[in-house]
C-alpha positions in Angstrom: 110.3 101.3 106.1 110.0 99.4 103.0 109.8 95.8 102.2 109.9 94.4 98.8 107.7 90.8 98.3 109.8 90.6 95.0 112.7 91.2 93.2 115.2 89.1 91.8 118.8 87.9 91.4 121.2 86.8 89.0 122.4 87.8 85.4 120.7 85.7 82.6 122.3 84.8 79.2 121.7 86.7 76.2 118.8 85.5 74.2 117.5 86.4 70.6 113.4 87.3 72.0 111.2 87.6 69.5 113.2 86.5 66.4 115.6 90.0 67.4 119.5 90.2 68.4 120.3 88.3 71.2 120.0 90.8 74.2 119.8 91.2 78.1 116.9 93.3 78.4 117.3 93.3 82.5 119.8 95.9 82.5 120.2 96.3 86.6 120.1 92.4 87.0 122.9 91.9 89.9 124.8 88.9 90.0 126.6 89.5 93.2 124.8 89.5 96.9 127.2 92.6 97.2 125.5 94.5 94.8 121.8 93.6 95.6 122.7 94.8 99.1 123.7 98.1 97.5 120.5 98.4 96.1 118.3 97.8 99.2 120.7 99.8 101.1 120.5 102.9 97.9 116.5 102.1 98.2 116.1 102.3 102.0 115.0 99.0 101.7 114.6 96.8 105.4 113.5 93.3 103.8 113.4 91.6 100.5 112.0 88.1 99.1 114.8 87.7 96.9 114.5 85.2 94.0 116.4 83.8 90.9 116.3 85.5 87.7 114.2 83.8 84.9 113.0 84.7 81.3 114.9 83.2 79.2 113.8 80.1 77.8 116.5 77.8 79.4 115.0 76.4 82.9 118.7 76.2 83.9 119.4 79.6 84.1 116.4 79.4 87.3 117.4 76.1 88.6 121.4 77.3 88.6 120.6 81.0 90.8 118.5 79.1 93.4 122.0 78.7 95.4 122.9 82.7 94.9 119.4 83.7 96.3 120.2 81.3 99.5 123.3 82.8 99.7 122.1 86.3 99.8 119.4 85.2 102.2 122.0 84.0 104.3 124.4 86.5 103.9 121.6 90.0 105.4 119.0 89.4 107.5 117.2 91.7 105.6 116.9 89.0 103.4 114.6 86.3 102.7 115.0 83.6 99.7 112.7 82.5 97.4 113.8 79.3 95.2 112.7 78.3 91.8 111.0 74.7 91.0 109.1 73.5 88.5 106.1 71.3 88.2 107.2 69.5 84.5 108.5 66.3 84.6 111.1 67.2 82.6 112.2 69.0 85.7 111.6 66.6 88.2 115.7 65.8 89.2 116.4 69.8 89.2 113.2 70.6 91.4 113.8 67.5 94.0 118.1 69.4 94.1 115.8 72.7 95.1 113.5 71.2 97.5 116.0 69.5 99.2 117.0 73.3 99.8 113.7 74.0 101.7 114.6 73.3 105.0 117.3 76.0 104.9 117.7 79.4 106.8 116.5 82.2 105.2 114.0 80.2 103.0 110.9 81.3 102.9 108.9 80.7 99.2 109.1 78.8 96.1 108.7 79.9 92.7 106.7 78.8 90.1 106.1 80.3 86.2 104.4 78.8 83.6 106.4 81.0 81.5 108.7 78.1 80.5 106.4 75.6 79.5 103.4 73.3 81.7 100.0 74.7 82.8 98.3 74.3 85.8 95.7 72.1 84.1 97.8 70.1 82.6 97.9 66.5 84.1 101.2 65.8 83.8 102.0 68.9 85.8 99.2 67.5 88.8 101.8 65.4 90.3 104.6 68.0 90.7 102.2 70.6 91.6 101.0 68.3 94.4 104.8 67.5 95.6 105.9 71.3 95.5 102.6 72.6 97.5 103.3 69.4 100.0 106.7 70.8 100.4 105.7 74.5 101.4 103.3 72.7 103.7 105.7 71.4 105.3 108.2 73.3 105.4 105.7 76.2 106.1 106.6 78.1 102.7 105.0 80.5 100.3 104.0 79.6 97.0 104.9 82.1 94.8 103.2 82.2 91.3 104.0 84.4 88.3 100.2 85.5 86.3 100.1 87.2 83.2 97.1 87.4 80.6 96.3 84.9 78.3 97.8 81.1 78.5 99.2 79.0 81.1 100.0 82.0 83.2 96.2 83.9 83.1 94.4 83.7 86.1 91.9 81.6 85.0 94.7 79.0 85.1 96.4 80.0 88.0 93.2 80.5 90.0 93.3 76.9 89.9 96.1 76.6 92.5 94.2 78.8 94.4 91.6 76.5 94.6 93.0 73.3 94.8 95.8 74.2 97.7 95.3 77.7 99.4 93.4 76.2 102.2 96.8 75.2 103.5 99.5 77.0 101.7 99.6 80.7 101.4 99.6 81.5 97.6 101.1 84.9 96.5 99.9 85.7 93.1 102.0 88.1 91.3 101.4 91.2 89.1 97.8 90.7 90.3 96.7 89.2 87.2 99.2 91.1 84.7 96.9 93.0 82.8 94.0 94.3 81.9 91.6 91.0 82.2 93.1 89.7 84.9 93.1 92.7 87.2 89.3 93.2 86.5 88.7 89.1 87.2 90.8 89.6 90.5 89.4 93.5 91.5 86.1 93.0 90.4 85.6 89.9 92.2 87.3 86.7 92.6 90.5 88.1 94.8 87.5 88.4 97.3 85.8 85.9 97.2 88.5 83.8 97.7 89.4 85.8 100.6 85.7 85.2 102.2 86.2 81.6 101.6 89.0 81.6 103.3 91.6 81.2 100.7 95.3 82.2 102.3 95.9 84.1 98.8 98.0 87.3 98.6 99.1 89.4 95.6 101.3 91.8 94.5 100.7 95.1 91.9 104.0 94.8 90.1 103.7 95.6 86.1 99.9 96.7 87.0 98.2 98.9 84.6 97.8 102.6 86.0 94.1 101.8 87.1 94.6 99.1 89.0 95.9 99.9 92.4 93.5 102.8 92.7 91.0 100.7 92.5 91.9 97.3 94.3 92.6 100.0 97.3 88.5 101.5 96.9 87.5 97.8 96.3 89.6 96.8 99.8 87.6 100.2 101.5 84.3 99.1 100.2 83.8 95.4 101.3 86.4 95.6 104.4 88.5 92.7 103.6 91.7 92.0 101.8 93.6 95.1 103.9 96.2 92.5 105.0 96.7 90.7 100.8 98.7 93.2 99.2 102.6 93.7 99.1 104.5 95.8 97.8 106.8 94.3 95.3 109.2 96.0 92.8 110.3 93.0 90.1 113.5 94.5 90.2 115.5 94.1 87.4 112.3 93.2 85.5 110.3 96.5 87.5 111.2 99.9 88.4 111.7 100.4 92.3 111.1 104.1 92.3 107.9 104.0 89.9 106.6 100.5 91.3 106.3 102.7 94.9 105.6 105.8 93.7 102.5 104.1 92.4 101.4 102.2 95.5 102.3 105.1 98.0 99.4 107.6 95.7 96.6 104.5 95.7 97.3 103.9 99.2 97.9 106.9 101.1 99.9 107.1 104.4 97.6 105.4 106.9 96.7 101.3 107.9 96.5 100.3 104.4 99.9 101.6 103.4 101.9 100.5 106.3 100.3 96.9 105.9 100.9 96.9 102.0 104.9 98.6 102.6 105.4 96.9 105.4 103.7 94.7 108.2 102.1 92.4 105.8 105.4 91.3 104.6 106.3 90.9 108.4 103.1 88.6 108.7 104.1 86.5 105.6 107.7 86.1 104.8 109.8 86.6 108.5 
């Protein structure tokens, strides 16, 4: 069985990315709970955290899906909803609509990206950041957090929520970094020694370079931790199912470490 840690719903707007054409790069975005269902049943996928679309630079587009992931988590119990907030204060009225959302069936992270604007170090971000990590405390949610090299979104921004809040909120860090810096921060060492601290952080290889889960699966061998951090995730539209685990089935093989990473992790974490 496979169980996806991420994948999203929701068709976004055109937009004109990078000075270009306006386009809609995500060309298997769904925008029905009928035709993600399709796709897990096409996949021979059991579970999904399901969240709302982003990347275009229009925080509405988020905000507006977080009802069509709760939907779809409450339409299959294979299901699970993930739903967008936002620590900006310019967001503050949108992310107190999603919260009040929280408490519902099926819910079971919330979604940040400093994609659209903030970083974790900004202070005028520390008091939503504080609100949304109270929430998933109690509520007893994932935070799940988007990392990408360089900016507001490289780890050695986003390590920060680790730090400040992982003692009591599990934080899922996706794409493991992003790219080549960060997977060599995380791999190399600090994924670890988080872990031995005690940090309740978990990741994702989505969008990984080629080296990477090769060697975060030796690095998990070597020291004998972190076998129970890693999910499989495909970042459908924005990743390729069949490549994102065709990739993690070769680094992990068939035994304990693939069936937690495909499968009993996800169990552990998001039913």
């Amino acid at each position: 069985m496979v169980f996806d840690a991420h994948r999203h719903i929701g068709v976004l707007p055109a937009h004109p990315f990078y000075g270009g054409p306006p386009v809609n790069p995500d060309v298997t975005a769904r925008a029905t709970v009928r035709r993600l269902i399709a796709d897990l049943d096409a996949e021979g996928t059991e579970r999904a955290l399901v969240l709302p679309n982003y990347g275009v630079p229009d925080p509405d587009a988020a905000f507006a899906l977080n009802e069509l992931a709760l939907e779809a988590a409450q339409a299959d119990d294979r299901v699970r909803a993930g739903l967008w907030v936002s620590p900006l204060p310019r967001d503050e009225e949108r992310t107190t609509r999603a919260l009040a959302l929280a408490g519902e069936a099926g819910v079971r992270a919330l979604k940040l990206s400093f994609l659209l604007g903030g970083r974790p170090t900004d202070p005028a971000c520390r008091p939503g950041l504080d609100r949304i990590f109270a929430a998933a405390a109690r509520h007893g949610l994932v935070v799940h957090v988007h990392t990408s090299p360089g900016a507001a979104s490289d780890i050695d921004e986003v390590g920060h929520l680790v730090e400040w809040y992982a003692d009591r909120v599990p934080v899922h860090l996706v794409h493991f970094g992003g790219g080549m810096s960060g997977h060599i921060k995380l791999a190399g060492s600090r994924f670890f020694d988080w872990i031995a601290a005690g940090k309740r952080v978990y990741t994702d290889l989505s969008w990984a370079i080629g080296f990477a889960p090769y060697w975060l699966a030796r690095e998990i061998e070597r020291r004998g931790l972190g076998h129970d951090r890693v999910l499989f995730a495909s970042d459908q539209p924005w990743g390729d199912f069949a490549g994102e685990h065709a990739r993690m089935r070769a680094a992990t093989g068939g035994g304990e470490l693939g069936r937690l990473v495909f499968h009993d992790t996800f169990a552990s974490l998001y039913d």
